[in-house]
N, C-alpha and C positions, 0 to 999 in steps of 0.2 A: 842185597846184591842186585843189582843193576844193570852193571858196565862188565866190560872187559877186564880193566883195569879192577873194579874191584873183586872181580876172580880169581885175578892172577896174585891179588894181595890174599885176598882167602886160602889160596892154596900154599902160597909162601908163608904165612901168617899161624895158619892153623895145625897145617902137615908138614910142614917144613919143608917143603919142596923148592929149591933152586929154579923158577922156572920165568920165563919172562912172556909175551902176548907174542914174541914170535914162536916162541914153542907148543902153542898152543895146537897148531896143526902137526904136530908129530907125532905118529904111531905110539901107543901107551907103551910099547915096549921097549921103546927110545930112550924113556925119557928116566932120571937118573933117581936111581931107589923106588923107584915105582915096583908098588906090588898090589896082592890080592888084600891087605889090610887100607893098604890106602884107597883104595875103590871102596869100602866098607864104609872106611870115616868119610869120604867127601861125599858119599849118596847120604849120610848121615847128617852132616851138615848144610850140603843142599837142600835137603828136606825143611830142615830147621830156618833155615834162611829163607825158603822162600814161602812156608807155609805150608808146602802142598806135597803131598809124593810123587815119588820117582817112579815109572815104571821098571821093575827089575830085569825084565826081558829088554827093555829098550838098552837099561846101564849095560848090561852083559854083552848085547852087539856092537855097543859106542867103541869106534875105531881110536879117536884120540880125545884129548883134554876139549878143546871144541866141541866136538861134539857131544861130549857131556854135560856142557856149558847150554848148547844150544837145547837141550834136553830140561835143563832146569831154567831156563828162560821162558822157552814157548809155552805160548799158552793152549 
């Protein structure tokens, strides 16, 4: 996982999340069937995806899909 686009396919893909690269900046509470299971799986598959761990403190403050994104990008 790379891009944006292949995020938004990850999350549509894996979680079944309806979501598109402009929802990406919306409040995790926003966004539609979002819960404490899907945070679970996607730090699961980010991990998976990019080789490396998540900080858990960082995923628990992450405001939106963005920034959990920008979470499992940065290096």
């Amino acid at each position: 996982m790379k891009t944006v686009e292949d995020f938004v396919g990850l999350l549509n893909d894996e979680l079944a999340l309806s979501v598109t690269a402009e929802d990406l900046g919306r409040g995790l509470d926003t966004v539609d069937s979002w819960d404490s299971v899907h945070l679970l799986a996607l730090c699961t598959i980010l991990e998976r995806e990019t080789g490396r761990p998540l900080s858990l403190a960082d995923v628990l403050e992450a405001p939106s899909l963005e920034a959990l994104y920008l979470l499992a990008v940065s290096p």
